[in-house]
C-alpha positions as CSV (number, residue, x, y, z in Angstrom):
1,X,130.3,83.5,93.9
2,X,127.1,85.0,92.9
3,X,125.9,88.4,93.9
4,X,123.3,88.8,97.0
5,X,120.8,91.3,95.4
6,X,119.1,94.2,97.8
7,X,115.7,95.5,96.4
8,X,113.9,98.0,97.6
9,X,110.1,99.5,96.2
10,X,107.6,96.4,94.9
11,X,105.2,99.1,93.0
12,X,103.9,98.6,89.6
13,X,107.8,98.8,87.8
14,X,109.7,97.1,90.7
15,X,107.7,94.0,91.2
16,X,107.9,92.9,87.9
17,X,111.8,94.0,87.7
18,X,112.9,92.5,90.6
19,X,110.9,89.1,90.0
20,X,113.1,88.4,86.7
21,X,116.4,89.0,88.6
22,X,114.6,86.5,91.2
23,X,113.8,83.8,88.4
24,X,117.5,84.5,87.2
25,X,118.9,82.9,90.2
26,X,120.0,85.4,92.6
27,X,119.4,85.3,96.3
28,X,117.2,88.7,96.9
29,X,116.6,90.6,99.9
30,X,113.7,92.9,99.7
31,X,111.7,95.9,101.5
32,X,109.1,97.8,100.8
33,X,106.8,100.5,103.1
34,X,103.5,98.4,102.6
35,X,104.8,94.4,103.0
36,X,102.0,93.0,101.1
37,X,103.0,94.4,98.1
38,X,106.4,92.0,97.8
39,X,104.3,89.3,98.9
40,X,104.7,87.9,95.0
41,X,108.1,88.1,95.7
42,X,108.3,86.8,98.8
43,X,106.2,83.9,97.2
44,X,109.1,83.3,94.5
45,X,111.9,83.0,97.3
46,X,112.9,86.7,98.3
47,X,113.9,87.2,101.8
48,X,112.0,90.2,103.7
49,X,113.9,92.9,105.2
50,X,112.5,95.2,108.2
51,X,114.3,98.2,107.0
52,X,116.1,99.5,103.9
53,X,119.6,98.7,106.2
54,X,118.6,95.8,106.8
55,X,118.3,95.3,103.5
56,X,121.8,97.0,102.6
57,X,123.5,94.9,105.3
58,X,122.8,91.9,103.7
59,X,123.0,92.6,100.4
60,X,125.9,93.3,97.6
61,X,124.0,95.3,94.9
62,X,121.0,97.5,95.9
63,X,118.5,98.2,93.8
64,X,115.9,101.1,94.8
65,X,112.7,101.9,92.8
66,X,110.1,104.1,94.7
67,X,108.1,107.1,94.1
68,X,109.7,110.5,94.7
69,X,113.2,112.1,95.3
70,X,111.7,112.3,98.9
71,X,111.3,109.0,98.8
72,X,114.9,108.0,97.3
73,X,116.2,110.4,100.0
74,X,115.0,108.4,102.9
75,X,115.7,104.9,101.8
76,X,119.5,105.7,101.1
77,X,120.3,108.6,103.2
78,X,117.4,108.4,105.8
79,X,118.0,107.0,109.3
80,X,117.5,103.9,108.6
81,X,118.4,104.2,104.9
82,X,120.9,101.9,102.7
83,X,123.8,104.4,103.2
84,X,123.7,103.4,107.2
85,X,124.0,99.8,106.7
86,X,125.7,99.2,103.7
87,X,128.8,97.1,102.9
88,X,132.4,98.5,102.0
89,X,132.6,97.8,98.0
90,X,128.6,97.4,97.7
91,X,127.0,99.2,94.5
92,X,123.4,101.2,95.1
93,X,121.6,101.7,92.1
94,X,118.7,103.9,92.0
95,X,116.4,102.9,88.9
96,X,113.7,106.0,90.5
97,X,112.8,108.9,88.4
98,X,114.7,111.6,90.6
99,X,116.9,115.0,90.4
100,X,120.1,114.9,89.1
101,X,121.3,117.0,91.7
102,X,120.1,114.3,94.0
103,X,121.8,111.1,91.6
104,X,125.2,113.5,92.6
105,X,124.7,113.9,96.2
106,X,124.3,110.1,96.8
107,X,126.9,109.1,94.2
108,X,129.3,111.6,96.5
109,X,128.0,110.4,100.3
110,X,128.4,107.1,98.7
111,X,132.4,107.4,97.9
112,X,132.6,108.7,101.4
113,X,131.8,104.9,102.8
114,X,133.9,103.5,99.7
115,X,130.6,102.4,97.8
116,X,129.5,103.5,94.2
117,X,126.4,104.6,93.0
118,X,124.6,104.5,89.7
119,X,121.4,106.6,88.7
120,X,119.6,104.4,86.3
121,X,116.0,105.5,85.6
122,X,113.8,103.5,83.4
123,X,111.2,103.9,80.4
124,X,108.7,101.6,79.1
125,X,106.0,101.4,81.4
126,X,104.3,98.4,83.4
127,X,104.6,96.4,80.1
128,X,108.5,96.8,79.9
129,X,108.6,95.9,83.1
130,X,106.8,92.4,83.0
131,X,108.2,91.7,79.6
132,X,112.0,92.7,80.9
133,X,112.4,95.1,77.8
134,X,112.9,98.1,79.7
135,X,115.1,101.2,78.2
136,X,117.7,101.8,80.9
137,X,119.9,105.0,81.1
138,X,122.4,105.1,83.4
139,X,124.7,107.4,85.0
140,X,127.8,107.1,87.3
141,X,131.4,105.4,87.3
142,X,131.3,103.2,83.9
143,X,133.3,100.7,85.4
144,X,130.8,100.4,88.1
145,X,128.4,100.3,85.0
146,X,130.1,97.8,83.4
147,X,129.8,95.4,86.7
148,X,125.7,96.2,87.2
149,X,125.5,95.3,83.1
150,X,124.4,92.1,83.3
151,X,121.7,92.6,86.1
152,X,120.4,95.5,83.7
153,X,120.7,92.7,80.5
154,X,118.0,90.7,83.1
155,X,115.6,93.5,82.9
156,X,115.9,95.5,79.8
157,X,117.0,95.7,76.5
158,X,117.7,99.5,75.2
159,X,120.7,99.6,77.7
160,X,122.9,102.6,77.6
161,X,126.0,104.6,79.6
162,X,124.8,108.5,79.8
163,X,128.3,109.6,81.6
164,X,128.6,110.9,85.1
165,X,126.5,110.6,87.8
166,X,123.1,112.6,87.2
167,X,123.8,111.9,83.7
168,X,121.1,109.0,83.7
169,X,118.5,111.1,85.3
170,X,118.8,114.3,82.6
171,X,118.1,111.8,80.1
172,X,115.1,110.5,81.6
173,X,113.8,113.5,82.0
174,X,114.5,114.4,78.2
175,X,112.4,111.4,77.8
176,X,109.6,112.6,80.0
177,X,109.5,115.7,78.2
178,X,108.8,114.0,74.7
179,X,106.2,112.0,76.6
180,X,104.4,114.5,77.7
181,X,103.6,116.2,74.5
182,X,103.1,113.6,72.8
183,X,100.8,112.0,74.6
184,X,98.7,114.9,74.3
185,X,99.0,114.7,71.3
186,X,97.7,110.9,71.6
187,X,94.2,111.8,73.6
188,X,93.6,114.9,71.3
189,X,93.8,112.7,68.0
190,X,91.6,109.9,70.0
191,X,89.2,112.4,70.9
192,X,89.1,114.3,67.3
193,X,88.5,110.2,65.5
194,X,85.7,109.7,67.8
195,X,84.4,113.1,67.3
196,X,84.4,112.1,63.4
197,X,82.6,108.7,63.8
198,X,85.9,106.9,63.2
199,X,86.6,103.6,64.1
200,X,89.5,104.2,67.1
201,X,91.2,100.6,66.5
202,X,90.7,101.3,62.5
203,X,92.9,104.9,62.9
204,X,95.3,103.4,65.8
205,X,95.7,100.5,62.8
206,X,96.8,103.2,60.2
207,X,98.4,105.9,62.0
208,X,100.2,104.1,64.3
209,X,102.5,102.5,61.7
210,X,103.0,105.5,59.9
211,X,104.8,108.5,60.4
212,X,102.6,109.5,63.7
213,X,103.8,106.5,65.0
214,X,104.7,106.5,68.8
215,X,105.0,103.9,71.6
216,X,102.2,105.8,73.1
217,X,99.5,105.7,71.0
218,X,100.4,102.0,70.1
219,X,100.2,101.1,73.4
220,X,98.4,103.5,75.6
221,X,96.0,104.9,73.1
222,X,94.2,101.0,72.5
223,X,94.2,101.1,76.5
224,X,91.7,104.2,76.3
225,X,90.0,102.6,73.3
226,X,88.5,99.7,76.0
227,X,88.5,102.5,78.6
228,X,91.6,100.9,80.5
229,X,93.2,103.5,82.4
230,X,95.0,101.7,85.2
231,X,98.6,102.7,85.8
232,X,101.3,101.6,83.8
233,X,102.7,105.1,85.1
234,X,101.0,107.1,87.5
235,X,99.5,110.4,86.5
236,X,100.6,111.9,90.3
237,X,104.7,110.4,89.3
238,X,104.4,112.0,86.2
239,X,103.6,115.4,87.0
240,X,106.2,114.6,89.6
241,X,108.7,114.1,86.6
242,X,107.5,117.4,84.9
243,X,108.5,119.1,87.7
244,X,111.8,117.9,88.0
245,X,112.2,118.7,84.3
246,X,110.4,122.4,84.5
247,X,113.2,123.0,87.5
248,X,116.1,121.6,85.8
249,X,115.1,124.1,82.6
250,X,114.3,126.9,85.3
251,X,118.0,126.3,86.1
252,X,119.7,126.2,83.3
253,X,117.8,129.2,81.6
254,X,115.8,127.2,79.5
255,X,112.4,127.8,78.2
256,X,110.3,124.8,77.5
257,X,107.0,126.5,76.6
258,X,105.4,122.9,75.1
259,X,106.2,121.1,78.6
260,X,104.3,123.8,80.7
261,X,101.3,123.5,78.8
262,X,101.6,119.4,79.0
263,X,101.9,119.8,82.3
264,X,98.6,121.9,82.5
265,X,96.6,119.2,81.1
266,X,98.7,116.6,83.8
267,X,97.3,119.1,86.6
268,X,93.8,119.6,85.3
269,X,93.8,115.7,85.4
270,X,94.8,115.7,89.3
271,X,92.5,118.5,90.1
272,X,89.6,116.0,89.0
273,X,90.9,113.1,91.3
274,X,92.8,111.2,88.2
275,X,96.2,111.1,90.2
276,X,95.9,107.4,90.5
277,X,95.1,106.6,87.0
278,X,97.8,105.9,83.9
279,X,99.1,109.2,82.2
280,X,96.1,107.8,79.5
281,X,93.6,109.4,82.0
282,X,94.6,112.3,80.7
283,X,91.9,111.8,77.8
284,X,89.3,111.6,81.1
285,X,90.2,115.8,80.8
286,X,89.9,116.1,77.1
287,X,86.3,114.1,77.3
288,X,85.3,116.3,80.0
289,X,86.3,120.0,78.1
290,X,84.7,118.7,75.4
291,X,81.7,117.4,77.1
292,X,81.7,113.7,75.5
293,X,80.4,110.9,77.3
C-alpha cells in the first residue's frame, strides 16, 4: 500500500520538492503558514491541512522544509506541531537547514511516541529543486534512511547517509561554509572582470570550466551577469546558516576566521535591505564599496 505523504513549508525549495513526489503518485497532505503559496500544489491534487497535526494525523511520512530552527521547532514540537498528532510508526523528516543539537532533540521526543526522525538538509538551490537533482545529507537511524530512500531518489540525486541524528545537519553546514567563501570569491572576480572591460559571459565561459570552477559562479555568477538576483536561497536564511555554523565552531573550539569575514559581507548586504534577494546580491555590496553603477 502506498505511503500517504505529509508536507509541510511550500517556499522556494519545498514547492518544487514536494510537487515531484506529487507527480510520482503519492497522496500528499500539505500546510503551510501563508495557504496561497501551496496553491500550485493544491492545483496538482494535494490535500490542505489546517495545522501541521493535522497534517501528521493524516499522514505516514512527514516532510518539513521551512525557514529557521524556530520555525522547525514549532511545526514539530509546537502546540499544534507534527509531534502532537502523529502516528505510532510514522517517519518525520526535516529537509530545513537547522542545529544539530535541534535534529537530536526531535530525533529523541520522537522515540518517546515510537516515531523516527531524520535530519536531511538539502544543497542545490531553487534549480535543484525544480530539476529534482538535489544533494541530500541525511542523518538518523539508517534503517529508517533506508525506508525514506526512495522518496529522496524522487527529489535528488547526490543522496548520502551522514550517521546519527545531527549528522545530516553538520554536513550541511560544512557545505554552507564553503559557500560562503566562495561565493565571495564569485562577486569579487565578477566585479574585478568588469572593472577590466572584460566580457562577464566570455570569463564565466573560461574560468568556469577550469580550475576556478564552482557550482556558484556557473550558475549564480551568469544570474548577476543579467542582474538577476531573485532567491534561489535567501540572503536572510543564509546568514541564518552562518550562524548556526559560527555557534557550532564557537562550541567545539574552533576558529573559522574565513566564515566570519563571509559573514560580514552577508550582514553588510542585510544592513542595505538585500535580505530578500539570492546570496548573489551579495555583489549589490561589492558594487556599492566600490562605487560602480
Amino acid at each position: 500500500m502506498k505511503k500517504t505523504i505529509g508536507w509541510i513549508g511550500t517556499g522556494v525549495m519545498g514547492i518544487s520538492m514536494c510537487s515531484h513526489i506529487l507527480k510520482a503518485g503519492y497522496n500528499v497532505n500539505a500546510f503551510n503558514r501563508t495557504k496561497s503559496k501551496s496553491d500550485k500544489l493544491l492545483d496538482l491534487g494535494a490535500t490542505w491541512c489546517s495545522t501541521p497535526k493535522k497534517v501528521a494525523e493524516n499522514s505516514d511520512i512527514i516532510f518539513t522544509i521551512v525557514g529557521y530552527p524556530k520555525d522547525v521547532e514549532s511545526v514539530i514540537l509546537g502546540e499544534n506541531g507534527v509531534l502532537k498528532g502523529v502516528r505510532k510508526s510514522a517517519i518525520i523528516v526535516d529537509m530545513t537547514t537547522s542545529e544539530p543539537a535541534l535534529a537530536d532533540i526531535i530525533y529523541k521526543e520522537s522515540l518517546k511516541l515510537n516515531v523516527h526522525s531524520l535530519d536531511a538538509p538539502v544543497s542545490g538551490g531553487d534549480v535543484g529543486a525544480k530539476d529534482g537533482t538535489l544533494a541530500i545529507m541525511v542523518g538518523g537511524n539508517e534503517s529508517i534512511y533506508n525506508e525514506v530512500y526512495p522518496f529522496f531518489e524522487i527529489m535528488g540525486k547526490n543522496i548520502s547517509y551522514m550517521g546519527d541524528a545531527g549528522a545530516g545537519q553538520h554536513t550541511k553546514m560544512s557545505n554552507q561554509i564553503l559557500i560562503a567563501s566562495t561565493m565571495i570569491g564569485v562577486v569579487e572576480s565578477l566585479i574585478y572582470a568588469y572593472k577590466a572591460g572584460l566580457n562577464l559571459d566570455s570569463v564565466i565561459d573560461v574560468i568556469g570550466s577550469g580550475a576556478a570552477s564552482s557550482w556558484s559562479i556557473n550558475n549564480l555568477g551568469r544570474r548577476i551577469v543579467k542582474e538577476n538576483f531573485d532567491p534561489g536561497f535567501f540572503i536572510k536564511h543564509f546568514i541564518k546558516d552562518m550562524g548556526i555554523a559560527l555557534d557550532e565552531a564557537k562550541r567545539m573550539k574552533l576558529s573559522l576566521p574565513g566564515l566570519a569575514l563571509a559573514n560580514q559581507f552577508y550582514l553588510a548586504a542585510s544592513a542595505q535591505g538585500y535580505d530578500e534577494l539570492g546570496t548573489q546580491g551579495v555583489y549589490k555590496v561589492l558594487q556599492s564599496m566600490n562605487n560602480i553603477q
